[in-house]
C-alpha positions as CSV (number, residue, x, y, z in Angstrom):
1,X,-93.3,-64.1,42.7
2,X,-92.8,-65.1,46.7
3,X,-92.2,-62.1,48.7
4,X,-91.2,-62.2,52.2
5,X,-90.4,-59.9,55.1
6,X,-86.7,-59.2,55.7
7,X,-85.2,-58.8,59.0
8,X,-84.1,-54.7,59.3
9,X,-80.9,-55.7,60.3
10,X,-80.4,-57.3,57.1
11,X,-81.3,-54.2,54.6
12,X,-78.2,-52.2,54.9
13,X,-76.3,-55.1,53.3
14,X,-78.6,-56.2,51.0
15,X,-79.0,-52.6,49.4
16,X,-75.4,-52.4,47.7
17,X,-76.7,-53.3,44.3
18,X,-79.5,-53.4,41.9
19,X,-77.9,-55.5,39.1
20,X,-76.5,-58.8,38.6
21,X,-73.3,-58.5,36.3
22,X,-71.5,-61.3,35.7
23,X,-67.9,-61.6,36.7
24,X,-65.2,-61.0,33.8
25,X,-62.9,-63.8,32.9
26,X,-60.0,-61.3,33.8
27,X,-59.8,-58.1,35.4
28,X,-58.1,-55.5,33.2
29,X,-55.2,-53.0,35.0
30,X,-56.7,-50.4,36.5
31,X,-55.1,-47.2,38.4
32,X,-53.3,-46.9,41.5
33,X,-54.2,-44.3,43.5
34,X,-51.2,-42.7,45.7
35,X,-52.1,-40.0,47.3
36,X,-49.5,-36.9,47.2
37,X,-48.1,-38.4,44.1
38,X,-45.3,-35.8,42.5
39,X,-45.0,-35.2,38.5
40,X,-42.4,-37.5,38.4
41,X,-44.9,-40.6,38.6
42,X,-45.6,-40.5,35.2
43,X,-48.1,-43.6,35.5
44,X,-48.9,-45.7,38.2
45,X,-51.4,-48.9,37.7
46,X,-52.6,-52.4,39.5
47,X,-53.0,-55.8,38.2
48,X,-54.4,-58.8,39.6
49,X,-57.6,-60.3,41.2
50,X,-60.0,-57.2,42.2
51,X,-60.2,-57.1,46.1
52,X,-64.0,-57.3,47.2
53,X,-64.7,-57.6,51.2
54,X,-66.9,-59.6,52.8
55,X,-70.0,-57.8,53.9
56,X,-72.7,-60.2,54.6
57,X,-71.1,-63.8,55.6
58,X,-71.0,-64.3,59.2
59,X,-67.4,-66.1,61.2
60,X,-64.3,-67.8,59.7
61,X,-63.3,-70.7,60.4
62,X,-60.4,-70.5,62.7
63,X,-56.5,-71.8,62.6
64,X,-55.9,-71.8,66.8
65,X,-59.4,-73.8,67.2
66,X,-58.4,-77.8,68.5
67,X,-60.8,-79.2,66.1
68,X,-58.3,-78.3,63.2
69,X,-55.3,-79.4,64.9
70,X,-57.1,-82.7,66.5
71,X,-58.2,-83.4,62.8
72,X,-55.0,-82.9,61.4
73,X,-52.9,-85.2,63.6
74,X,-55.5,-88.4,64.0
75,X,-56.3,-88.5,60.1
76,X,-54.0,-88.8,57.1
77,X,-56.1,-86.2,54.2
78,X,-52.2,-84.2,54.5
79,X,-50.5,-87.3,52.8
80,X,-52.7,-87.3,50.0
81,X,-51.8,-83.8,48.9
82,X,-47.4,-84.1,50.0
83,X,-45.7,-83.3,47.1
84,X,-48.1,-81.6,44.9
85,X,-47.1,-78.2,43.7
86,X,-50.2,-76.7,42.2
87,X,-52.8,-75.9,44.9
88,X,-56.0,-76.7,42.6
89,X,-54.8,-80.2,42.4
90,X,-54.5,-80.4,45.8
91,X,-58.2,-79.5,46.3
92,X,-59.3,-81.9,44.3
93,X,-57.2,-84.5,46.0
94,X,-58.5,-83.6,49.2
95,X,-62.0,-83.8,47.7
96,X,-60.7,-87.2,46.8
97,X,-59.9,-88.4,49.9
98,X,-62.9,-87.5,51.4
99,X,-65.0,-89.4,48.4
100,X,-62.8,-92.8,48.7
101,X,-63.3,-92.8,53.1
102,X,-67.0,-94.5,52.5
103,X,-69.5,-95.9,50.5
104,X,-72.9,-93.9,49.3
105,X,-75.6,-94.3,51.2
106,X,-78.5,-92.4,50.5
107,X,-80.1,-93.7,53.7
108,X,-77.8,-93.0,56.5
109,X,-79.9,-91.9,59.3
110,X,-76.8,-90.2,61.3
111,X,-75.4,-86.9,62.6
112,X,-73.0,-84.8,60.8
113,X,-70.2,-84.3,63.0
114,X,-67.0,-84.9,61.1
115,X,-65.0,-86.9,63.7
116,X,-67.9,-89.4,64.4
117,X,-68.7,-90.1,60.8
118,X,-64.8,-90.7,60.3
119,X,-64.7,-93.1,63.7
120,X,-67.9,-94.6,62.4
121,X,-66.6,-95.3,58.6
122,X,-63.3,-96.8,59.8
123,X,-65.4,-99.2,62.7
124,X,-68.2,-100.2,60.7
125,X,-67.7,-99.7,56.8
126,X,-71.2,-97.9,57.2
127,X,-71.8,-95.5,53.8
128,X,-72.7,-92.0,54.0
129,X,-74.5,-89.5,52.1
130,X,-74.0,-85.9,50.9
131,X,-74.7,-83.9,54.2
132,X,-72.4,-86.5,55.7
133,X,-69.9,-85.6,52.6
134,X,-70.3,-81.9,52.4
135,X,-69.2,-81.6,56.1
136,X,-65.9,-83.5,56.4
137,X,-65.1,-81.7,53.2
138,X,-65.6,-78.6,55.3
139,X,-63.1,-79.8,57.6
140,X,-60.9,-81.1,55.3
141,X,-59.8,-78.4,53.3
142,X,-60.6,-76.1,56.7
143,X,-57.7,-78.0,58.4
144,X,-55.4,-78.1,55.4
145,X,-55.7,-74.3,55.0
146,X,-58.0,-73.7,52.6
147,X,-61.6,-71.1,52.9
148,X,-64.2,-73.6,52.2
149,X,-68.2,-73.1,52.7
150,X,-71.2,-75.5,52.5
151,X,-74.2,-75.1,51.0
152,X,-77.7,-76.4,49.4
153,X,-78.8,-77.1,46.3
154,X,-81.8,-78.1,44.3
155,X,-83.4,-79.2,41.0
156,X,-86.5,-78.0,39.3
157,X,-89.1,-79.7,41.1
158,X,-91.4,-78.7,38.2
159,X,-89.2,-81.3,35.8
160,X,-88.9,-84.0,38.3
161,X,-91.5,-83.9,40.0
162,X,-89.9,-83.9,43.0
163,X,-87.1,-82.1,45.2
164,X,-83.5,-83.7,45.1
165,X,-82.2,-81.3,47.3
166,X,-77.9,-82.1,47.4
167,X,-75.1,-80.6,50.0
168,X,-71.6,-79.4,48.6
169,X,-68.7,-77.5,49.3
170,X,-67.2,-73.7,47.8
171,X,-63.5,-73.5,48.0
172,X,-61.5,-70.7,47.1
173,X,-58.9,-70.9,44.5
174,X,-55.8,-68.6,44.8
175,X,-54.9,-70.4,41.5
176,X,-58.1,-69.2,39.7
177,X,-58.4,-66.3,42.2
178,X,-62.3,-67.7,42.3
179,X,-64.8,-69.8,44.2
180,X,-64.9,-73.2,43.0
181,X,-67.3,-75.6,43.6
182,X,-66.2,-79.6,44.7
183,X,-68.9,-82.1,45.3
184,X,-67.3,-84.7,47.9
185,X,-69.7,-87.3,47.7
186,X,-69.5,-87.9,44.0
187,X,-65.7,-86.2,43.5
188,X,-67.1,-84.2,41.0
189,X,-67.4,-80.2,39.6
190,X,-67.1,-78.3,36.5
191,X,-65.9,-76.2,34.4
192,X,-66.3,-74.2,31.3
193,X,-63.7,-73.5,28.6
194,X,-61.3,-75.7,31.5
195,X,-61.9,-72.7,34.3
196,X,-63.8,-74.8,37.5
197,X,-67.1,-73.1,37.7
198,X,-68.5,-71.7,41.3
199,X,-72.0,-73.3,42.3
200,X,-73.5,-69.6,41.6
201,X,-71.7,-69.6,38.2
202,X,-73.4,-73.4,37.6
203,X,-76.9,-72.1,39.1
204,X,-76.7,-69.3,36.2
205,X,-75.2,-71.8,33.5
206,X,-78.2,-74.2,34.4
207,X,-80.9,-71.5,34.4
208,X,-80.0,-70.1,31.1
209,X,-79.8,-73.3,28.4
210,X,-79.5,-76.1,30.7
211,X,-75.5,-76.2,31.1
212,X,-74.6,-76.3,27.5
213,X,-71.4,-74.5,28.0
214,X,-70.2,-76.4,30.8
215,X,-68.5,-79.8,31.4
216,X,-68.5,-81.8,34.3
217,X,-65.7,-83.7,35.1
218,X,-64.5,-86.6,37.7
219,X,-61.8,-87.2,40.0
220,X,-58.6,-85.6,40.4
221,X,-57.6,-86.1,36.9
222,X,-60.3,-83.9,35.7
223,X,-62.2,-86.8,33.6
224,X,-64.8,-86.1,31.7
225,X,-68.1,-87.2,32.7
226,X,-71.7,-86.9,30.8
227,X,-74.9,-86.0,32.7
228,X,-76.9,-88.8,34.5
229,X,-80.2,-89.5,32.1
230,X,-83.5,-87.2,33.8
231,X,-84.1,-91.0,35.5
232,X,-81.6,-91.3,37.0
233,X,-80.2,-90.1,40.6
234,X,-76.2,-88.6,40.7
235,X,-74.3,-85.7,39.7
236,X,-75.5,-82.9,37.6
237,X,-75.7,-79.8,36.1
238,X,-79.8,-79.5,36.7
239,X,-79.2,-79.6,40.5
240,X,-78.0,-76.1,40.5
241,X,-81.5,-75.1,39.2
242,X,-81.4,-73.5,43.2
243,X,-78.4,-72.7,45.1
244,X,-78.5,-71.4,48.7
245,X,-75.4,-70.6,51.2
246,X,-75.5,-70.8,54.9
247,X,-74.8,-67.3,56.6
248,X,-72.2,-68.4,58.9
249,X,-69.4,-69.8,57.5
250,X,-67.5,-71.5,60.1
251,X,-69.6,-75.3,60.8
252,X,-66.2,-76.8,61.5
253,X,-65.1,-75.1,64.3
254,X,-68.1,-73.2,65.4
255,X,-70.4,-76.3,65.0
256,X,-72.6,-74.8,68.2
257,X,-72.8,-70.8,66.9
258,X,-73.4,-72.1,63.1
259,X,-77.4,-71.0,62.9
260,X,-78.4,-73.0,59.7
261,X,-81.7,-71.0,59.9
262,X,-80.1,-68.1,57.5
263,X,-79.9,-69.0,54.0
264,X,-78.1,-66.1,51.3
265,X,-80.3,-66.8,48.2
266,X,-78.8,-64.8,44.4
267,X,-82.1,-62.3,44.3
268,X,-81.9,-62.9,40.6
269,X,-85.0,-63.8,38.3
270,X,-85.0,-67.4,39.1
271,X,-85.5,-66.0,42.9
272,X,-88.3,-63.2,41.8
273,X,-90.3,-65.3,39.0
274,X,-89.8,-68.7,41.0
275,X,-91.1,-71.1,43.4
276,X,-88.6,-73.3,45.5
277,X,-90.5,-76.3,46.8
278,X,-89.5,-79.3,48.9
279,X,-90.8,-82.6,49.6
280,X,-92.4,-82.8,52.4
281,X,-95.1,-85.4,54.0
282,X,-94.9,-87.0,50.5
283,X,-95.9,-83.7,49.1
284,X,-94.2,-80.7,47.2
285,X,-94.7,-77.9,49.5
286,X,-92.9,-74.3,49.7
287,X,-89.7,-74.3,50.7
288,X,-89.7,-74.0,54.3
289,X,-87.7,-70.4,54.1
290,X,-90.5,-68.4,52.9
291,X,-92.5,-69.1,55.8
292,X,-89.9,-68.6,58.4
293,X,-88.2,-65.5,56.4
294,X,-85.4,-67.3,56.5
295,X,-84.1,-66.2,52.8
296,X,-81.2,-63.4,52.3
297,X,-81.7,-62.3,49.2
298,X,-79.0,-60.5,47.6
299,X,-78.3,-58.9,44.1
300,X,-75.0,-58.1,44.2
301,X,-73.1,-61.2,43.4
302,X,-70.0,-59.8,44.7
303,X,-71.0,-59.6,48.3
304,X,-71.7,-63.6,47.7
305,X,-68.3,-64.3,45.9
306,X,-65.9,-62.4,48.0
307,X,-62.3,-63.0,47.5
308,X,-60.7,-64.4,50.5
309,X,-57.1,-64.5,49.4
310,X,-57.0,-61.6,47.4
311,X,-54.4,-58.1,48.4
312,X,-55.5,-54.7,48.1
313,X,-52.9,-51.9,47.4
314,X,-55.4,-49.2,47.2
315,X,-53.4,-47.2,50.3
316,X,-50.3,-45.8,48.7
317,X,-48.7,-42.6,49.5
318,X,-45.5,-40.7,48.2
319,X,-43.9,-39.1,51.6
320,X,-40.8,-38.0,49.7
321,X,-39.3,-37.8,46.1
322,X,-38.4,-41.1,45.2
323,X,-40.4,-43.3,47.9
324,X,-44.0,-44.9,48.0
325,X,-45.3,-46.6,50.8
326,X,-48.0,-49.2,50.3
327,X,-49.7,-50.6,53.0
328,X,-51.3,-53.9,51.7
329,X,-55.4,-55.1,52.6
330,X,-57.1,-58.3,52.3
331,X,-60.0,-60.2,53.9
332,X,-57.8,-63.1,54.5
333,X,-59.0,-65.5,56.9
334,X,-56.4,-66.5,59.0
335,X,-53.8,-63.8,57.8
336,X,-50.3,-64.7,58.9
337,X,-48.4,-62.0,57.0
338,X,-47.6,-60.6,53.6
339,X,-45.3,-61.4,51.1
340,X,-43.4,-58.8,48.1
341,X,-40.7,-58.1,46.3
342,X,-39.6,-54.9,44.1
343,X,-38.2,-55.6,40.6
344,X,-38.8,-59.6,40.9
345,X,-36.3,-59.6,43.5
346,X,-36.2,-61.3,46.6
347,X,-39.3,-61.8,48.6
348,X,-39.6,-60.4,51.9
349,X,-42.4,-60.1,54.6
350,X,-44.5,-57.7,55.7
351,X,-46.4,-57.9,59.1
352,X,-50.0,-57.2,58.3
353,X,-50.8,-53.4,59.1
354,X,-47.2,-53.0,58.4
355,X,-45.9,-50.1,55.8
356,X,-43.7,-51.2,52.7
357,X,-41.2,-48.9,51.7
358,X,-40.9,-49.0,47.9
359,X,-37.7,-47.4,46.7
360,X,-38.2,-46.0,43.0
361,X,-35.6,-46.1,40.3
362,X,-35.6,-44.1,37.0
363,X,-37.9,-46.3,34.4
364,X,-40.7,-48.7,35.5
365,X,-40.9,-50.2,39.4
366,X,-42.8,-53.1,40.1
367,X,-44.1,-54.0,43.6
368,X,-45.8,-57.7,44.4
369,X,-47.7,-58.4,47.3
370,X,-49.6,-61.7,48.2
371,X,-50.7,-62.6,51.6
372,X,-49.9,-66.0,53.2
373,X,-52.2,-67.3,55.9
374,X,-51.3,-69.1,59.1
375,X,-51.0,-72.6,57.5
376,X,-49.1,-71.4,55.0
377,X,-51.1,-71.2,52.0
378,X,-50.7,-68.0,49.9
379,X,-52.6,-65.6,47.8
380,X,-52.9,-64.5,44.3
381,X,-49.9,-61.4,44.0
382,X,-51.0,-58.4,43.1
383,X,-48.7,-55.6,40.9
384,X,-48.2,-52.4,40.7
385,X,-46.3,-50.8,38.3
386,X,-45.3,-47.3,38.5
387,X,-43.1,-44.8,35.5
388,X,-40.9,-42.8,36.7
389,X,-39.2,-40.2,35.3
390,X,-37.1,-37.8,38.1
């Protein structure tokens, strides 16, 4: 076991939880709490992704910021995804596009600023690898309005002998209402039972019998792809035998406030009764985190796999007979507004902070509410259903 001295400004949100539970397939209704409610409420429940709020990630990335706009109007990633309805396959276009701008090239000595590795693929033909990848996929989904993250990953240096240490990209799926992990630089992820896996759902897949379960597919079609033989070099399951995430989450357009030192680690067995090692010199040394106390370790996956998209309805109140107000949450990035309708009427807005009135009717009421951000990308809706009997 490596242990390591943790920053004190640190403990207070890595104390939340001792466990590790993995996340259900789907969250079952639960109730909604409105506070002053009269007997005539009968029942009142929610449905829908559970809300959980970001305590430990530093920054968003940010919609009034010129690096999204510049990006948008010089390069054409938008075209690829015109005309597509469903907002997963539009990811994986975009993940695409980023894949078909270059060649790999393992060896690219260059920086990792988006705009100058574009300028220097369309000048020179020059081939990039996955660093190179993982940030213009940043940018990419950043600037079409998606919550994206990079991070770092790693196989079992025991096996191989040595470290293959590999960046990607987390985006967040209002269609899955999850993180979903998309490999630019071979325009791959995976998925299990046809649900896109996150890279800490992977890390734990890999850990436990290899990836078994899981299936990685190709492409934008979703191909299906076997493993790479142990000898060989390319996209895998194994790789995810360590995951770390970068603290801040905004490299696009923070680039210069983005500390890279800060790396979130699960604090999981693999963490406790594990050694990460690196190559370095020509020799497999500790990673260089545990010197520099660099790791965040955190048990509580849910501070790791907040949900960016995802509307809270937890403040309702009855003011009068007949009437429930709901004033909508969310940890959207970007929040433009939300979105709901009563009885699957018609939508309407709601300014965020801003009260909805929800006029009950004998029998059962629903509400939805999603939230839409500035680029106009919405969330998964939440419901509430209430009985009511005057």
């Amino acid at each position: 076991m490596n242990m390591q001295r943790t920053p004190l400004w640190l403990l207070p949100l890595m104390a939340a939880a001792a466990v590790y539970p993995r996340l259900a397939a789907a969250e079952p209704a639960r109730a909604l709490e409105i506070s002053g409610a009269g007997a005539a409420i009968v029942e009142a429940v929610m449905e829908g992704p559970v809300f959980r709020a970001p305590s430990l990630f530093l920054g968003v990335e940010d919609y009034h910021n010129e690096r999204i706009h510049r990006l948008r109007s010089g390069y054409d990633f938008l075209d690829a995804i015109d005309g597509e309805p469903s907002e997963f396959r539009q990811q994986l276009l975009l993940r695409h596009w980023v894949h078909s701008q270059w060649p790999i090239d393992d060896s690219q000595d260059f920086g990792t600023d988006p705009f100058e590795i574009l300028e220097k693929a369309r000048e020179t033909g020059a081939g990039f690898h996955c660093s190179h990848a993982m940030a213009v996929q940043q940018a990419v989904l950043t600037s079409a309005g998606f919550v994206a993250r990079d991070l770092g990953v790693d196989r079992d240096s025991n096996v191989f002998g040595r470290s293959y240490h590999h960046g990607v990209n987390e985006v967040w799926s209002n269609e899955y209402a999850k993180w979903v992990m998309l490999d630019a630089k071979y325009d791959n992820h995976f998925e299990r039972d046809g649900v896109p896996l996150s890279a800490l759902e992977i890390h734990e897949e890999a850990r436990q019998d290899g990836g078994a379960r899981v299936q990685m597919v190709i492409g934008p079609d979703r191909m299906p792809a076997p493993n790479p033989a142990p000898e060989e070099y390319g996209p895998r399951i194994d790789s995810y035998w360590w995951i770390s995430y970068h603290l801040r989450q905004s490299p696009f357009t923070q680039p210069r406030f983005s500390d890279r030192s800060w790396m979130v680690i699960p604090d999981n067995e693999a963490f406790q009764e594990d050694t990460w090692r690196r190559n370095h010199g020509g020799e497999l040394t500790e990673h260089w985190a545990y010197e520099a106390n660099a790791f965040v370790p955190i048990a509580d996956r849910h501070q790791i796999e907040w949900t960016p998209g995802v509307t809270t309805l937890a403040r309702a109140t009855q003011p009068e007979p007949g009437v429930v107000t709901v004033t909508p949450r969310s940890a959207t990035p970007n929040l433009a507004a939300y979105r709901y309708r009563v009885n699957s009427g018609a939508w309407e807005t709601a300014e965020p902070g801003e009260a909805i009135t929800w006029t009950l009717t004998e029998g059962e009421n629903t509400l939805e509410v999603r939230t839409r951000n500035r680029f106009g990308v919405e969330g998964p809706a939440a419901t509430a259903t209430i009985r009511y009997e005057p």
